[in-house]
N, C-alpha and C positions, 0 to 999 in steps of 0.2 A: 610822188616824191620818194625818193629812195631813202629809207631810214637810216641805215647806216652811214652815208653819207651828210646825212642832216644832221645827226651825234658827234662824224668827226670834226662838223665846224662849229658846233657847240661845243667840246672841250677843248679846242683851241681859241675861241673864243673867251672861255672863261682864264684858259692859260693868259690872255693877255689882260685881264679883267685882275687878275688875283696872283699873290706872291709867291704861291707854294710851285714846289714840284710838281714838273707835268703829269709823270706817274702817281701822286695824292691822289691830283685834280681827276686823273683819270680814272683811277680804282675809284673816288668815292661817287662819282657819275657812271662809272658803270653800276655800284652795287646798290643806288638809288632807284636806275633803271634796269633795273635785272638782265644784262649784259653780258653774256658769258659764250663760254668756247668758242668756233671758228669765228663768231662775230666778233667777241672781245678782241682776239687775235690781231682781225683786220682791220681795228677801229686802233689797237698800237701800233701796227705797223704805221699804220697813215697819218697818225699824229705824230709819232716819235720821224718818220722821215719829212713832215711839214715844217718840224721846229730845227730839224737839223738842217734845213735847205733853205729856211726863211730867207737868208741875207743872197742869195740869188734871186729866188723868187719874187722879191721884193723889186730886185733887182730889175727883172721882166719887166713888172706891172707898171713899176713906174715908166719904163724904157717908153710905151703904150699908150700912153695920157696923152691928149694935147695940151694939159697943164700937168705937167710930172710935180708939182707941188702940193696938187690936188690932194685934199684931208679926203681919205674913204673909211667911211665907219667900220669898226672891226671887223662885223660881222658878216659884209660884202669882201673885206679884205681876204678875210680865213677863205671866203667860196673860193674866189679868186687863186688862191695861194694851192688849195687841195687842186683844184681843178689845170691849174698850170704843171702841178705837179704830174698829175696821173696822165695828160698829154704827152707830155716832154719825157720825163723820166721814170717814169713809170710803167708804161707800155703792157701791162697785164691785161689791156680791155682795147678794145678800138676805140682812136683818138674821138672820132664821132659822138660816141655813146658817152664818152665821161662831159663833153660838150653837151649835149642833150640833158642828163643828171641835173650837173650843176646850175645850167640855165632853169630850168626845171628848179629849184631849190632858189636861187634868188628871186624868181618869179612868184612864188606864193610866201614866200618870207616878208620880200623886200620890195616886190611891185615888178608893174611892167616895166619899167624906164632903170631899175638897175636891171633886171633880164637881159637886157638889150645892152646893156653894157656889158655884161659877163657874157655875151656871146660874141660879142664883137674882139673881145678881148682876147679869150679864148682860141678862137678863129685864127687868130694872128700867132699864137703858141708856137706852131711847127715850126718856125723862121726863129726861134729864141736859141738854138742849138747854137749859135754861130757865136765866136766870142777872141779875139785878139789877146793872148797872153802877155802880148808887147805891152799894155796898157796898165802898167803897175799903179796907175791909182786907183783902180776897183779889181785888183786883185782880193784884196778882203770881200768883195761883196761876189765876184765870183765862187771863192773857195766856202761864205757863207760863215764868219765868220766877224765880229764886232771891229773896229777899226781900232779903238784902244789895245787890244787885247794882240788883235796882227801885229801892230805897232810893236808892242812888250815883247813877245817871241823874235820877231825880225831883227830886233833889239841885239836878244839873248841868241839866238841860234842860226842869223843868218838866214837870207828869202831861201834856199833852194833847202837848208834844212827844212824851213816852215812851213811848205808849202810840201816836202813829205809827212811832215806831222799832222797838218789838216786832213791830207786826203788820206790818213791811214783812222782818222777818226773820222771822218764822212764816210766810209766803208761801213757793210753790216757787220755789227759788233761780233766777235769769238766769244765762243762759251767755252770756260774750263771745269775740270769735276774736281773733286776731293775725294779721294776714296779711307773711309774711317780703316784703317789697318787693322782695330783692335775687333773689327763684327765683319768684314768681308775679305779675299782674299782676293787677289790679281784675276788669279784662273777664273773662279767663280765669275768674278765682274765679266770680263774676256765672252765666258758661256753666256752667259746671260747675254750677251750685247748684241753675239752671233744669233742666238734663239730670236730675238726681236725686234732684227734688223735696225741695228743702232751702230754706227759709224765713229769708233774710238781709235786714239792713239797716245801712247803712256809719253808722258815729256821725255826729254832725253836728259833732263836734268834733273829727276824725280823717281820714285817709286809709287806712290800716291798720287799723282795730279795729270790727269788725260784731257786732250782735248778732243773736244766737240764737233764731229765736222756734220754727220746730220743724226735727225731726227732723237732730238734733248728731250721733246714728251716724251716718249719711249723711257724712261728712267726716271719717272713721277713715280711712282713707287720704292723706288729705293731711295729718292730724297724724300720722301714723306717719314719714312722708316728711321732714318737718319748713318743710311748706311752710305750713304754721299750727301756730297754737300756742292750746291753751286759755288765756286771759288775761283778767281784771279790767280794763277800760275806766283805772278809779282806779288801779291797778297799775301800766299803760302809761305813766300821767301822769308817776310817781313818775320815772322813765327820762327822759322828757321832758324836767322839770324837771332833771333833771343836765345836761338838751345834752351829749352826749359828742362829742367832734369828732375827727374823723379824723387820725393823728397825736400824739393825747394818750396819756399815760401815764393809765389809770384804772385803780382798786382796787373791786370788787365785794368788801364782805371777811365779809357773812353771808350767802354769795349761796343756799344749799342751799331750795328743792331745784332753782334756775337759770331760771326763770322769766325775771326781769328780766336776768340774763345776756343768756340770749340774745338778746334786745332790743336791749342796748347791741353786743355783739358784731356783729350786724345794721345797727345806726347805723354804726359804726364799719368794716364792712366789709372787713378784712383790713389796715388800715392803724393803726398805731400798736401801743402797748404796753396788752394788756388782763390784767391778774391777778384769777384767780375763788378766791375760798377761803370754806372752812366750818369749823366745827372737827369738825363731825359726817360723822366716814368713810362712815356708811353712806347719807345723803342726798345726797352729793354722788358716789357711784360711779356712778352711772346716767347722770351729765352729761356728756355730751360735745357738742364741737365739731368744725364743719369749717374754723371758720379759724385760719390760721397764728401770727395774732400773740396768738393765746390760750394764758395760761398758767394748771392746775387746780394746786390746791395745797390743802391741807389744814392749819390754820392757824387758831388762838386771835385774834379780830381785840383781844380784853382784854389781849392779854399778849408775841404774837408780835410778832415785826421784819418789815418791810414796806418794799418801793422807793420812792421819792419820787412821788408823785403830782400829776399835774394838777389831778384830781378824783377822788373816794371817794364811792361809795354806800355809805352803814352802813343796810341795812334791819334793823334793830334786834330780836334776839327781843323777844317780845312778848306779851301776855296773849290777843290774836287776837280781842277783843272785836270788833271792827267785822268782821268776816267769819263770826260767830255766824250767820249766811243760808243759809251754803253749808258751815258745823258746827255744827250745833247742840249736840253735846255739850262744847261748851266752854262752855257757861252754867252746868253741873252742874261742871264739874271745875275754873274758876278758885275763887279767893278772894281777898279783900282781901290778906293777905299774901304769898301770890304777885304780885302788883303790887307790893306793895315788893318784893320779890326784883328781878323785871324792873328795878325803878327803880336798884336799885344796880346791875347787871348792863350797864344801858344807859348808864348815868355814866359807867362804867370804860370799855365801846367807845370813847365818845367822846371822854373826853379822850386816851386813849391814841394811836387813829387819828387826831387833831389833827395830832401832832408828824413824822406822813408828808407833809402836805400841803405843797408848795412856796407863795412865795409869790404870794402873788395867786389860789392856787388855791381849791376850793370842796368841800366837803363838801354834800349831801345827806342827813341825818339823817331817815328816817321809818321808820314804824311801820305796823301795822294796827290799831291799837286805836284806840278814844274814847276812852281815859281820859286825862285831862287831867295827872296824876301820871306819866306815858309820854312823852307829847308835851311840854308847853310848862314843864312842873316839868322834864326834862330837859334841855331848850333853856336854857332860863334860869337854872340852875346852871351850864351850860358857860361860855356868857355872862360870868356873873358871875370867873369863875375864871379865863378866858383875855379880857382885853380887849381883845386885838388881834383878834376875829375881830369879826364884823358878818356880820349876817342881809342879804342882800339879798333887795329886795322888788321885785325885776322878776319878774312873772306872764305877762307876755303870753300865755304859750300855754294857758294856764288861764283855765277860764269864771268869773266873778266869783259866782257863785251856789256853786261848790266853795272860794271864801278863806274862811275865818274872818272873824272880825272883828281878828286880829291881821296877816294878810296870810299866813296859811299856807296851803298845800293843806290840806283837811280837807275833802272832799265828806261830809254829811246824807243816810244811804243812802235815807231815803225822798225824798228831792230829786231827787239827782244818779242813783238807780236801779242804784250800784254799792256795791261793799264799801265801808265804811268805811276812811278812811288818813288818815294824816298825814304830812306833809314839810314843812322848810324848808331853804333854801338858805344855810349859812353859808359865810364868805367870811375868807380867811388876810389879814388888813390888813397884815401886817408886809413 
């Protein structure tokens, strides 16, 4: 029985068993079963394109039944689902051999009589390629996506937008870098990348932020170092748009797991008053700092007391829809009422983190999601309730192709070629 194959349907297995993220579930099963390099590698790849293709795959199996209502216990399902996968879409191996595997694996798992089902199954795979786009009522289940959730977009942005916004998050995710300004320079980075055959290119809206085209191990040492940083192009923006200026007082107050920390911490350079806080102990133990004027603190930004601010980044929890690219199992685990949750959740940050702000100063309010009940239903209650503050709609350092039509950050991940976000700039009038 092939081990690695027997692991990726144990941790999709337990992804449907258990609440958490698939990457948890997956690190904490690999580092129980000592998991690691090209195995770990293959063992994410095949899980993270299982969970992102599930709602096709599903799709197959059921096609396959002679009762498509037929209940299959999970753990025939997941063979089922990996094994259809690496037939159809997958093509790294001969269609035979991943048919052989799998069968192989339901058969000493699950007995002869599912074997025999997963081969016959199986067997039929090569004929799954065929699919009528006329048929818009399993358009969601073609593109692999939840019917609520198709529904809400198709809603908000129209099928032919939606169905570029699926398939630019069913694609292999983009990696972008951060290059720390203050310990490496362009050139260097540049040498270095040419010496170790690593594959970069500086954004054209950036000095700092390159993308990834290949070989990202290659540069494990210089993120270990902290002389880069794995970073979202859209993400960097989010920092951008706060200008943090050397000698301010700033509040990062949902910063876990410090991404955008250290960004501002980096701007800001050792000079002024920077405070990092999360409420979540265990994402924010890993973060540290080498400069002086950083202070970690662990802190409610809904309910704690906070120093007076210049400026506040609230990156606001969030439903994480717009980074569905680079997780796909958050398409399967949100729901519509988890967004209202968020939406109450993100009311309360804000108006509470308001009354730290000095005046004239600026909040930064954003998100990772699209959903419009997140972004501008939050913005626009605060609005409404405090009307001393005001949106300011100076952009300059933003490409006019990433505003909205209301003057926010909101980069179109198949546009702009990054996560989905949202931000705007509100501003203490009193």
């Amino acid at each position: 029985m092939d081990p690695l194959r027997r692991q990726a349907v144990n941790v999709l297995t337990l992804f449907d068993k258990e609440s958490d993220q698939l990457k948890k579930i997956r690190d904490e099963y690999c580092k129980k079963h000592s998991i690691g390099g090209k195995d770990r590698q293959r063992l994410t790849a095949l899980t993270n394109s299982v969970v992102r293709w599930r709602g096709r795959l599903d799709f197959w199996i059921k096609g396959t039944l002679k009762k498509p209502n037929r209940k299959i216990q999970p753990e025939l399902k997941n063979i089922l689902r990996l094994g259809i996968y690496e037939v159809v879409m997958d093509n790294k191996i001969p269609a035979y051999a991943a048919v052989d595997a799998y069968v192989e694996i339901a058969k000493k798992t699950l007995g002869t009589g599912q074997s025999k089902l997963t081969n016959a199954i199986l067997r039929k795979a090569a004929g799954f390629k065929n699919f009528s786009e006329s048929d818009k009522s399993i358009l969601n289940k073609w593109h692999s996506f939840p019917g609520w959730l198709w529904g809400k977009w198709t809603k908000q942005f129209g099928l032919e937008k939606t169905i570029t916004l699926v398939d630019y998050f069913n694609e292999t995710p983009k990696t972008d870098i951060r290059r720390n300004n203050n310990l490496l320079s362009h050139n260097d980075l540049i040498t270095f990348c040419k010496e170790n055959n690593i594959e970069i290119e500086l954004w054209d809206n950036s000095e700092t932020f390159y993308k990834i085209f290949y070989n990202l191990s290659g540069l494990r040492n210089l993120i270990v170092t902290g002389l880069i940083r794995v970073q979202d192009r859209a993400a960097g923006m989010v920092v951008e748009y706060l200008e943090p200026k050397p000698g301010e007082t700033i509040l990062d107050v949902c910063a876990a797991p410090g991404t955008k920390s250290s960004y501002i911490a980096e701007l800001l350079n050792g000079k002024g008053d920077f405070y990092i806080s999360d409420n979540n102990s265990t994402r924010m133990e890993k973060f540290e700092s080498e400069y002086k004027n950083v202070v970690i603190d662990i802190k409610d930004a809904a309910d704690d007391e906070f120093p007076k601010a210049d400026a506040i980044l609230i990156d606001a929890p969030c439903s994480g829809t717009g980074v569905i690219g680079k997780k796909p199992d958050i398409r399967w685990r949100r729901s519509m009422d988890e967004i209202y949750d968020f939406v109450i959740l993100q009311n309360k940050i804000l108006n509470h983190m308001s009354q730290f702000l000095k005046p004239g100063g600026r909040i930064i309010y954003s998100t990772c999601s699209i959903e419009q009940e997140e972004n501008w239903g939050v913005v626009d209650a605060f609005l409404k309730l405090n009307e001393h503050f005001y949106m300011d709609m100076e952009t300059k350092n933003i490409p006019d192709s990433w505003l909205d039509d209301r003057g926010a950050l909101a980069p179109f991940p198949p546009i702009s070629k990054t996560d989905g976000m949202f931000a705007v700039k509100l501003v203490n009038g009193s």
